[in-house]
N, C-alpha and C positions, 0 to 999 in steps of 0.2 A: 554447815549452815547455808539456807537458801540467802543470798543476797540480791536484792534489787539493782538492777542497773538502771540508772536517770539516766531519762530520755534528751537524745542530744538535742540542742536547737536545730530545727528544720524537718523536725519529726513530729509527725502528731504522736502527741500522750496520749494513753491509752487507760490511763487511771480515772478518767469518770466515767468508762464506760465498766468498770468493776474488776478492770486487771492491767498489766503493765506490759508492755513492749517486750524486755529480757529480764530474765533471771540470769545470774548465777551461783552453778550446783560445783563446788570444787573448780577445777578448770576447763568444766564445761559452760557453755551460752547458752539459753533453751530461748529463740525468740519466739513470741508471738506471729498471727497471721498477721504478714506485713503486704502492704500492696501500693498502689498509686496514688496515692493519697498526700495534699501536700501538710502543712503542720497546722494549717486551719480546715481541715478535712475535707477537702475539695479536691476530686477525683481527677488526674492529671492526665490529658489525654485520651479520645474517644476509638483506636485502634490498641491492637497488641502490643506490636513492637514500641511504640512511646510508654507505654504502661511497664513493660518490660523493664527499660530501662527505668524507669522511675523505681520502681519497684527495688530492684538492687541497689539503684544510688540510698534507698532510705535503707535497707539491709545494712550497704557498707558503712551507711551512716554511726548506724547504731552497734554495729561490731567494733569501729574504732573507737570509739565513745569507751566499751569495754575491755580495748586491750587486744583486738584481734582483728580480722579482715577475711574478705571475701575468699582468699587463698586459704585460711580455716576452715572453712566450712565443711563439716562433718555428712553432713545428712541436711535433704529436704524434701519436703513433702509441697509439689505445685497442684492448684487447684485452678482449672484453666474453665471459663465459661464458655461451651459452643468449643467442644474439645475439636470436631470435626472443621469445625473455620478457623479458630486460633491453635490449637496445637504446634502443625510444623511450623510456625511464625516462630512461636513462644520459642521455641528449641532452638530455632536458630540463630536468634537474639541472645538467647543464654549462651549457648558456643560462643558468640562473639564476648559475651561481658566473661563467662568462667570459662577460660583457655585450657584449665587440666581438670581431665577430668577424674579426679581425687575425691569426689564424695557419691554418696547413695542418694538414689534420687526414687521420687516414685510421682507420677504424675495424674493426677484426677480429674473427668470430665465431671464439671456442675450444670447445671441448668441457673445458677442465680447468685450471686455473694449478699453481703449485707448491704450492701451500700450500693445504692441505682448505678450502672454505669462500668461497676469493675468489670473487669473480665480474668481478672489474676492475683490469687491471694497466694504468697508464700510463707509457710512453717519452715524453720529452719535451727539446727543446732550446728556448734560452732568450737573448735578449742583455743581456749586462750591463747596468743601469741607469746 
């Protein structure tokens, strides 16, 4: 049975815009595109690497919330905008937040996210701790 994870405080919810933060599938986490965004959807930080960090801190947010943590993390899929200017930033900021590197990753250059401003959406799946 698909279960809903509620969203922790300091995350924006993602239920009025027609779907939710994570799931959980058995003792997997399927989150949604999570990015810099603070819990009243206002885009934190106008560089990478702030974004970056923002970005994980709502990730970790929302895995402890669940039972699990960034040292879980299965699989992610980064969506980097202006892959040629933020790229190596992005990578080197994640090295510093995820010290092992235990999950599959695939990285995407965008021309644009949803929301003016981003520059880093991350998809990410997770195992329960």
């Amino acid at each position: 049975m698909i279960e809903v994870v509620p969203t922790p405080a300091g995350v924006l919810a993602y239920e009025p815009f027609g779907f939710t933060n994570c799931v959980r599938y058995r003792d997997v986490l399927y989150l949604s595109g999570i990015s810099a965004l603070d819990d009243r959807g206002k885009v934190v930080g106008d560089e990478i690497e702030t974004q970056t960090i923002q970005t994980f801190r709502n990730i970790e947010q929302i895995l402890r919330a669940a039972g699990s943590g960034l040292d879980r993390i299965l699989q992610m899929t980064s969506f980097v905008v202006d892959l040629a200017a933020n790229g190596q930033k992005y990578v080197e900021t994640r090295k510093r937040i995820l010290r092992t590197p235990a999950y599959t990753s695939a990285t995407i250059g965008v021309s644009a996210l949803m929301i003016p401003g981003l520059l880093l959406e991350i998809q990410c799946c997770a195992a329960i701790a």
